[in-house]
N, C-alpha and C positions, 0 to 999 in steps of 0.2 A: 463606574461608580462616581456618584458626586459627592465623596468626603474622602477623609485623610485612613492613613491606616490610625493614628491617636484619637480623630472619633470612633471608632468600633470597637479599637482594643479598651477606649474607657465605657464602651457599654458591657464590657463580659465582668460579672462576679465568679471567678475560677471557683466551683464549690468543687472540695473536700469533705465531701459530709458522708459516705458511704460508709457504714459501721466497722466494714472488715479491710478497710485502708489500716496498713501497719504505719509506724511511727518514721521509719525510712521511705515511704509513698508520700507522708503527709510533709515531709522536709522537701522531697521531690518536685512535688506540687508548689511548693512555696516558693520554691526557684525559681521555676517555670513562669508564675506570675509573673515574680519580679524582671525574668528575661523579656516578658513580651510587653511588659506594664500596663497591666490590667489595671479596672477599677478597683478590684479589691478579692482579696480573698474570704471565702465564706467556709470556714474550719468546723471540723468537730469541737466543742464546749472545752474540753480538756484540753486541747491543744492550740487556745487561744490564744494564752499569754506566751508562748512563746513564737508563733506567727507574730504576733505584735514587735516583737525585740529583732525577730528578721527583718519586717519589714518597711521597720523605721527609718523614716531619712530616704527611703526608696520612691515615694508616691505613690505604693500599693495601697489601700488601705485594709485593714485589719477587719475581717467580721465575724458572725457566730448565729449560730439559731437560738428562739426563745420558745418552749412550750412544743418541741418539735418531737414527733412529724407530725401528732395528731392533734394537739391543742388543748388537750382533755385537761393539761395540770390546773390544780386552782391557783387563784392569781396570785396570792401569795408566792406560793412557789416561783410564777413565770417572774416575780420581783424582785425575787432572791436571785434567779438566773440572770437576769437580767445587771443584777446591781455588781453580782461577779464577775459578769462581763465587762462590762464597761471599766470595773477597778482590773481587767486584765489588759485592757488597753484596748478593747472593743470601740471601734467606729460606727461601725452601722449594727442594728444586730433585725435580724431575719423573725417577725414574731408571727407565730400559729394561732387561726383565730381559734374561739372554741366551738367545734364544728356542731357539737353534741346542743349547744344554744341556741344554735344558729339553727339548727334544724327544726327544732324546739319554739322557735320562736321569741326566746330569750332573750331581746334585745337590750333592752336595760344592763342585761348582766355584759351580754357580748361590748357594748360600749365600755362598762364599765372598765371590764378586762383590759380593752385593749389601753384608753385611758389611763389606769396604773403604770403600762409600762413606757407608755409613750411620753409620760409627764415626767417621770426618772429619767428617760434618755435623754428626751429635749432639755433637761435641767443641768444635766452633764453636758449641753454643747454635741453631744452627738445625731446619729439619726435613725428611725426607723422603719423597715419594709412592711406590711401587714399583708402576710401571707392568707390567699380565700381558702383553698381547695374546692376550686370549682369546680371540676368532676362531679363532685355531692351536690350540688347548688342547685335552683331555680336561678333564673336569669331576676327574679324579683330579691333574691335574696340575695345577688351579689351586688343588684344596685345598691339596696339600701346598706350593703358594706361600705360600697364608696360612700354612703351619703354620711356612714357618719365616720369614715373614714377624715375625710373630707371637713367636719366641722370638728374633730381631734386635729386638722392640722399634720398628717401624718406625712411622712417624704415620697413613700412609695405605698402604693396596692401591687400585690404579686398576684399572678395567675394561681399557682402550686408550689405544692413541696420537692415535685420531681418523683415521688412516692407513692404517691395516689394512683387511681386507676386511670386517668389521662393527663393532660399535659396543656399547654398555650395552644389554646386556639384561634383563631383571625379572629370570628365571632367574638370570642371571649374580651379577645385584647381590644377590641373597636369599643363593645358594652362600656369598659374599664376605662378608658378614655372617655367615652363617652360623658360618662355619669360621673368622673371625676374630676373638683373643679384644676382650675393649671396650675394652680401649686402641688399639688398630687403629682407625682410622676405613675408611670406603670413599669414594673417589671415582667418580664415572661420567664418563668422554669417550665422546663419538661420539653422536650424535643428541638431546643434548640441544638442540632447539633450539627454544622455547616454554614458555610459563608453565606450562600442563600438566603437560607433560612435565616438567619441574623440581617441581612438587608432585608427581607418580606416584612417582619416585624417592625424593624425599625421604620420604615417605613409606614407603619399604622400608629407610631406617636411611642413606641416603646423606647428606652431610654436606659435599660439596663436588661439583662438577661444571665440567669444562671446557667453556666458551660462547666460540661467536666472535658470534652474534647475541644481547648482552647488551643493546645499547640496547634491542629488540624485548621482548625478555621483560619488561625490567622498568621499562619503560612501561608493558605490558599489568598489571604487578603493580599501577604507583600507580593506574590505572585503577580496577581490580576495590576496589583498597582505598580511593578517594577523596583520591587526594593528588595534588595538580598534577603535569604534566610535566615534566620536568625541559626547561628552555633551553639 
């Protein structure tokens, strides 16, 4: 491998987002980051601000979904989720385009959408992911996400929610790069789950990825690279 174990452990977003994680899972997890020093945690909404108070001072950073897992809320609402977050200590937050527009051909409104929440978080200093669910897509419809991804200025385009009916595809993540310009990062969710498979990706320009099997991957990283395990 040509990088450190601190470049890969800063491409994993540890998500926490599975409905029927208990309150002692979601502490668990926030350890867990902190032990392996992730990029960040990506928590259930409710359980924001208090990830934020763990993992202050640590380098983790703090995250949360907006409009999630399908995107349908009106923007209203993703603004109000959105402006809670961020007042819970929210770093990055994860936002759901709206798929139902975008299908639709709704563009105007889907920029708009995304626009509201992008211009509240960039105005709090924070950042924002812009989740496609490309499983649903045309390959025409997830350009024109990056394009106007792309002219909002956004931090990341994401592949998925992890929830949908597929997952990161090589295709997908090249398009994604592809058509977005290099301020745009990409994120991959959905089957990232292995050291591998986290070098494949990376490898195609990806720069973050959501992992719920983060202890596995990157143990297998100190392995391959000669650095104890972590306790």
């Amino acid at each position: 491998m040509d990088c450190t174990y601190a470049d890969l452990a800063k491409m994993i977003d540890h998500s926490l987002l599975n409905p029927t994680l208990t309150q002692d899972l979601l502490e668990q997890g926030i350890q867990t980051a902190v032990r392996y020093d992730v990029a960040s945690v990506c928590i259930l909404p409710y359980y924001l601000r208090r990830s934020a108070e763990l993992l202050r001072g640590s380098g983790v950073k703090a995250s949360t979904t907006i409009g999630f897992p399908h995107g349908g809320h009106a923007t209203s609402v993703k603004v109000a989720e959105a402006r809670q977050a961020l007042d819970d200590g929210g770093e990055e937050l994860d936002f759901v385009v709206n798929l139902s527009q975008v299908l639709s051909g709704g563009w105007d409104y889907v920029r708009s959408d995304i626009k509201a929440v992008a211009d509240l978080t960039h105005a709090r200093r924070q950042r924002i992911k812009v989740i496609f669910e490309n499983c649903y897509l045309t390959d025409a419809q997830k350009v024109r996400l990056c394009e106007i991804c792309g002219e909002l200025r956004v931090d990341w385009v994401k592949t998925s929610t992890g929830y949908g009916s597929g997952g990161a595809t090589d295709e997908d993540l090249v398009l994604l790069r592809s058509h977005s310009p290099p301020h745009v990062q990409v994120k991959a969710a959905g089957g990232v789950r292995d050291l591998d498979r986290l070098l494949q990706v990376r490898a195609l320009g990806v720069t973050r990825v959501g992992c719920t099997r983060t202890a596995e991957v990157l143990e297998e990283a100190k392995r391959r690279l000669g650095i104890a395990p972590v306790r």
